[in-house]
C-alpha positions in Angstrom: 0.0 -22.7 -12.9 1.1 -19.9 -15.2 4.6 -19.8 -16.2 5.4 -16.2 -13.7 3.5 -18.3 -10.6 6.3 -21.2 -11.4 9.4 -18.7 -11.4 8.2 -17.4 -8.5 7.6 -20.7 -6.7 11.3 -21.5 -8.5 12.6 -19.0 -6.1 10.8 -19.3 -3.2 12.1 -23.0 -3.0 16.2 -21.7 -3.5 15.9 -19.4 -0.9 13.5 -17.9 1.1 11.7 -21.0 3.3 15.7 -20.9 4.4 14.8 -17.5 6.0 13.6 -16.9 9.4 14.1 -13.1 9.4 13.0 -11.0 12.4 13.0 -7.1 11.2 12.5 -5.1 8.3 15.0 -4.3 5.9 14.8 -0.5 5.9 15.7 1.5 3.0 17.3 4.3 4.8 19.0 2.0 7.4 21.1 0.0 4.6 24.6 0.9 4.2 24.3 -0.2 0.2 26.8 -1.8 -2.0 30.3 -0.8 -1.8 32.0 1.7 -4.5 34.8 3.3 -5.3 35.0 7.2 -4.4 38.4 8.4 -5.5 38.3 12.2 -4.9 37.2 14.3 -1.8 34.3 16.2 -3.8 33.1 13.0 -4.7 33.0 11.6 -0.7 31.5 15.1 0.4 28.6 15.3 -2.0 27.7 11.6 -1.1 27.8 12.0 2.6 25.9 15.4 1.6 23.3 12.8 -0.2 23.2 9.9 2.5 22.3 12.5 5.3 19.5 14.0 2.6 18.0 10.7 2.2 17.9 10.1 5.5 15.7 13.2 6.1 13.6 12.2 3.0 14.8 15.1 1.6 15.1 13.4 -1.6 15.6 16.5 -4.8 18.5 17.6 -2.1 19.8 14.3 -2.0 19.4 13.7 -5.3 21.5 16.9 -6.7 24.4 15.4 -4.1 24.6 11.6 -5.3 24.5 13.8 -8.5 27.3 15.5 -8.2 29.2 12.9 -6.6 28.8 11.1 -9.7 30.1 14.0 -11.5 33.0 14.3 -9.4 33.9 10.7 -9.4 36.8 9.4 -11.7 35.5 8.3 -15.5 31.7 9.1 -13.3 32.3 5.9 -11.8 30.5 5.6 -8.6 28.3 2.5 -8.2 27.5 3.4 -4.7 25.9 6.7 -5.6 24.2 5.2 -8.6 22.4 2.7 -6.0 21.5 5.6 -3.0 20.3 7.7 -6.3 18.2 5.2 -7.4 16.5 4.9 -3.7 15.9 8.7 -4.4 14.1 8.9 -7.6 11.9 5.5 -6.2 10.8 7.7 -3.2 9.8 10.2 -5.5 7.6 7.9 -7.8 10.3 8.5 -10.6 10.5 5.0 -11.8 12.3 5.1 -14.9 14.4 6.8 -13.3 15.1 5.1 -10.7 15.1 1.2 -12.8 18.1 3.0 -14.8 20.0 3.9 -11.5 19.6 0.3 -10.4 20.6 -1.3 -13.5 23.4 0.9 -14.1 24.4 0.3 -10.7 24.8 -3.9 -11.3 26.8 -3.1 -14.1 29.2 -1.4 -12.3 29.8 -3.3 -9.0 32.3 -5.8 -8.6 30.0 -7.1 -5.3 26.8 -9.1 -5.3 24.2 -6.5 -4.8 21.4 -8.4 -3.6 19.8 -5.5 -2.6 19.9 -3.4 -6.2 18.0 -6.5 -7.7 15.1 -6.3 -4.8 14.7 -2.5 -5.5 14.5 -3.5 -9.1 12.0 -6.3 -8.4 9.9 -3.9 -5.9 9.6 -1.2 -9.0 8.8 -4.2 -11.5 5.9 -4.8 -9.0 4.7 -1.6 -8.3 4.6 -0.8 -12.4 2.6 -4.3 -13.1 5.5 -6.1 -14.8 5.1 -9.6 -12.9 8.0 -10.7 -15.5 11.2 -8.8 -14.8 10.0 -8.6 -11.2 10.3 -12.4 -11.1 14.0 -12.4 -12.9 15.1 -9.6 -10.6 13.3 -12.4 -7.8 15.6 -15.2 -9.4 18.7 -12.9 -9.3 18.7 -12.0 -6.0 17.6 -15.2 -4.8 21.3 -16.7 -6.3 23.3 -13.9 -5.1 21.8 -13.5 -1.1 24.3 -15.3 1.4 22.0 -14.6 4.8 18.1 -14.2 5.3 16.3 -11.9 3.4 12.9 -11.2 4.5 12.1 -9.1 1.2 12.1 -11.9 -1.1 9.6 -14.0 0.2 7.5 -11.0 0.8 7.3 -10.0 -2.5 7.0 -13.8 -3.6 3.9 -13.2 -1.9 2.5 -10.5 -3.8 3.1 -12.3 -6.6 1.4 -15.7 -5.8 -1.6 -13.3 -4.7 -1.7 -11.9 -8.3 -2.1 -15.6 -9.6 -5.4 -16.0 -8.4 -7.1 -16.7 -5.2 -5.6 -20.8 -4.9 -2.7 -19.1 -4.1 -3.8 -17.4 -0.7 -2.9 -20.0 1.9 0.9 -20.2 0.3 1.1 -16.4 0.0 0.0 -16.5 3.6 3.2 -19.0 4.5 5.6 -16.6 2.5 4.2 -13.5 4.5 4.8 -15.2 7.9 8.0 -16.2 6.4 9.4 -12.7 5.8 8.0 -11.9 9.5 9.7 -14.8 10.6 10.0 -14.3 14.9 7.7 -12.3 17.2 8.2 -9.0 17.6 7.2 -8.5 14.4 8.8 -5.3 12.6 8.1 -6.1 9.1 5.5 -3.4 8.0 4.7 -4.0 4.6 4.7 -8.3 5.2 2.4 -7.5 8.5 -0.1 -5.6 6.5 0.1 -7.9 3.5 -1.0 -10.6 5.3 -4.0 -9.1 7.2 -5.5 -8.1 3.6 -4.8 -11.5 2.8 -6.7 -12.8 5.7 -9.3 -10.7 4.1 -9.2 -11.6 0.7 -9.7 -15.3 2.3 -12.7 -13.8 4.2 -10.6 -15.3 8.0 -12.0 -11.4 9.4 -11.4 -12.2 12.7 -8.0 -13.1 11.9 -7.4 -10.2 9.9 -9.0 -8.0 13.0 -6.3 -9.7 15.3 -3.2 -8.7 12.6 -4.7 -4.9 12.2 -5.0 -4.2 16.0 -1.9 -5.6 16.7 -0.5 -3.3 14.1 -1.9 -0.3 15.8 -1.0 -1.0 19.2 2.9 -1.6 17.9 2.9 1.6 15.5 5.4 3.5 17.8 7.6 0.7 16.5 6.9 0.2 12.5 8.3 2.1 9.7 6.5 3.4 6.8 3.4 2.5 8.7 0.4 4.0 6.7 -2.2 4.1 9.7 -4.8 5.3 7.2 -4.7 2.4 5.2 -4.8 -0.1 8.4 -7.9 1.9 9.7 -9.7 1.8 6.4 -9.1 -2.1 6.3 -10.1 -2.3 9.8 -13.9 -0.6 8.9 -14.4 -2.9 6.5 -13.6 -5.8 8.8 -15.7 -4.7 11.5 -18.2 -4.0 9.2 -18.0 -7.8 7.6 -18.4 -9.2 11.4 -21.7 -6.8 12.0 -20.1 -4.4 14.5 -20.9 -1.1 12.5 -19.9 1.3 15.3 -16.7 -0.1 15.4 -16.5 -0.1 11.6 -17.6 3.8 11.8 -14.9 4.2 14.2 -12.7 3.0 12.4 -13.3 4.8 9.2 -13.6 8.3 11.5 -10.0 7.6 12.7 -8.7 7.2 9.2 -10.8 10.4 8.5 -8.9 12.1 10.9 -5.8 11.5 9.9 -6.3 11.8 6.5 -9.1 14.8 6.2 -9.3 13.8 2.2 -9.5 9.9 2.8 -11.7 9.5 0.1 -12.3 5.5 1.2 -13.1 6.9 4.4 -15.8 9.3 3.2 -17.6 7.5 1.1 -17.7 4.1 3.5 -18.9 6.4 6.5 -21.3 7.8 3.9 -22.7 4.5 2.9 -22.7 3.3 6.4 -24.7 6.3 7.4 -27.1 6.1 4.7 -27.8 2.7 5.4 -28.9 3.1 9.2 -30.8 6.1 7.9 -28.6 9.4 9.5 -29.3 11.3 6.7 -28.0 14.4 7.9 -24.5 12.7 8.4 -24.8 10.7 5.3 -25.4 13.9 3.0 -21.9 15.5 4.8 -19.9 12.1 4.2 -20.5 11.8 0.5 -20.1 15.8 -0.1 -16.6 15.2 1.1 -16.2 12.3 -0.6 -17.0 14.4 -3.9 -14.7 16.6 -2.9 -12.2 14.9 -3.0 -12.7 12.3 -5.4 -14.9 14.4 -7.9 -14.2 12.1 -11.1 -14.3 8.8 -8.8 -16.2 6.0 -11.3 -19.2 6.1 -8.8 -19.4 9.6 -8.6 -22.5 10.2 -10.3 -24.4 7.7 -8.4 -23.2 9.3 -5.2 -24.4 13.1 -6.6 -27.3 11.0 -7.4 -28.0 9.7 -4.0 -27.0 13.1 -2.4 -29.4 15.4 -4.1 -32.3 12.6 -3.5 -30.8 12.4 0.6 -31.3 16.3 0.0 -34.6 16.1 -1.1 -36.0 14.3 1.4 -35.0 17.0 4.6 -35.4 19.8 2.3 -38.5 21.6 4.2 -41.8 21.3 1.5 -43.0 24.4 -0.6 -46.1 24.8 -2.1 -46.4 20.8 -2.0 -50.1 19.4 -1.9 -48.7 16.8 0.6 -47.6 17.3 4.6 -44.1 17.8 4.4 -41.6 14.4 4.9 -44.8 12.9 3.7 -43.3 10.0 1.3 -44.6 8.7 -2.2 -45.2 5.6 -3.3 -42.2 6.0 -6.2 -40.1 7.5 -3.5 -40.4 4.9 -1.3 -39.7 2.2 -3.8 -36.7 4.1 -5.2 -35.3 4.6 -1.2 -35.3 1.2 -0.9 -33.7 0.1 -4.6 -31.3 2.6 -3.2 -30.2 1.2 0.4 -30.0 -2.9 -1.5 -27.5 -0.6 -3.7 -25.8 0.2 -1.0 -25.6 -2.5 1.3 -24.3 -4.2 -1.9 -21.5 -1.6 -1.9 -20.9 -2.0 1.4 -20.3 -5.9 1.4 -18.5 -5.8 -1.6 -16.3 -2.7 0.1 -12.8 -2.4 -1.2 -12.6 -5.5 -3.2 -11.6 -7.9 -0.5 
């Protein structure tokens, strides 16, 4: 076991099997640590920010935590730093938004459980399994009640440790869920991919409709991404229709789901639609013109072309196949079953 997978496991043990957690913890639903706000420009331009965030109108939020900072005495406002730091996360401004945090724990007199989460979902996102696993170790000593992000992203972590991990990332996702109904998004859709990446497809089927019926009820739900994953478990069963369906949904929502283009492409292709194959993959080039397989898809495209392009000046009947054409269509359709059954990596 590396020395990041033991940390994590180190944490895991101090606090989160204690959990049994029944609901998301929300960003914009947290009141935050408490601060100090000692003059009324200072209050305003928070509140200002707070209602801002909560309409994920984050550069108007973020000029109001600003300025409350500015108005604060000595700029000392650890509340504002923390509700500024949600900001520049929303916006993908992660150095940024790691300052905000750390200046933030600097400040407070209060454990700030919370600030060292944010800190350890940022370490995640930017691949640095290290200070995502102290941030792990530091909130783990400060929390005084259940909190179901820790042994969620416990579970990430053990996932990136290699597949003998699986089964106990699977235990810490159903940990953060903790009792039916479940409300945790990101946990609920973490472990249906893992019950892909352990190849349990019906299991991962049962997790991903579930999710769709309960939607109305999930935040931050990306119904794409469910869809997508859905496709490629219908697909790994043998029901193709409902694997096309699947993709077409997430198609529909997102016109410029390039997953979704180039899966219903393949899938097309390999029951021989031709005319529908040809339209998925120009999408998919549209939208994803410098994907790595990009060429091979132009490549398939023009040849899918060729072949209902109407023959001129052509010494054979037309949609009369050659030998080499032949062979090559069928080199082609292995390539893409391959594809297909190797689909998003899971």
């Amino acid at each position: 076991m590396n020395k990041w997978c033991a940390i994590v496991l180190g944490s895991v043990i101090a606090c989160s099997f204690a959990f049994a957690p029944s609901a998301q913890a929300g960003h914009f639903s947290k009141k935050g640590p408490k601060g100090e706000n000692t003059t009324d420009p200072a209050k305003q331009n928070f509140e200002v920010g707070k209602r801002a965030l909560k309409a994920k109108d984050y550069d108007t939020a973020i000029d109001a935590f600003l300025q409350s900072l500015y108005f604060a005495r000595n700029n000392y406002n650890p509340e504002a730093l923390f509700f500024l730091g949600l900001c520049y996360k929303a916006k993908h401004q992660d150095e940024k938004a790691i300052d905000c945090f750390k200046k933030h724990l600097t400040e407070t007199t209060e454990r700030s459980v919370d600030a060292h989460m944010e800190l350890a979902e940022l370490y995640m996102r930017n691949d640095n399994e290290a200070e995502c696993s102290k941030e792990l170790v530091e909130a783990s000593r400060e929390c005084r009640e259940p909190n179901p992000r820790i042994p969620y992203i416990n579970a990430v972590l053990l996932e990136r440790s290699g597949d003998k991990y699986l089964f106990d990332a699977q235990q810490l996702y159903l940990t953060a869920l903790g009792d039916k109904p479940w409300t945790y998004t990101d946990a609920w859709v973490g472990l249906a991919e893992n019950n892909m990446k352990q190849k349990l497809w019906r299991s991962a089927l049962h997790n991903l409709s579930d999710i769709i019926k309960d939607q109305g009820r999930l935040q931050e739900l990306d119904l794409e991404r469910v869809y997508l994953d859905s496709g490629h478990c219908w697909l790994q069963v043998g029901n193709h229709q409902a694997a096309m369906d699947s993709w077409k949904k997430a198609c529909a929502l997102n016109p410029d789901s390039a997953l979704g283009h180039v899966n219903l492409g393949r899938l097309f292709d390999m029951e021989q639609h031709v005319s529908s194959a040809i339209t998925e993959y120009r999408n998919y080039l549209r939208v994803a013109p410098k994907a790595a397989d990009a060429q091979q898809v132009k490549d398939r495209l023009a040849w899918l072309e060729q072949q209902i392009r109407p023959a001129e000046d052509e010494p054979l009947p037309a949609g009369t196949p050659t030998r080499a054409s032949q062979l090559e269509d069928e080199q082609e359709k292995q390539r893409t079953k391959q594809l297909m059954e190797k689909g998003s990596g899971f």
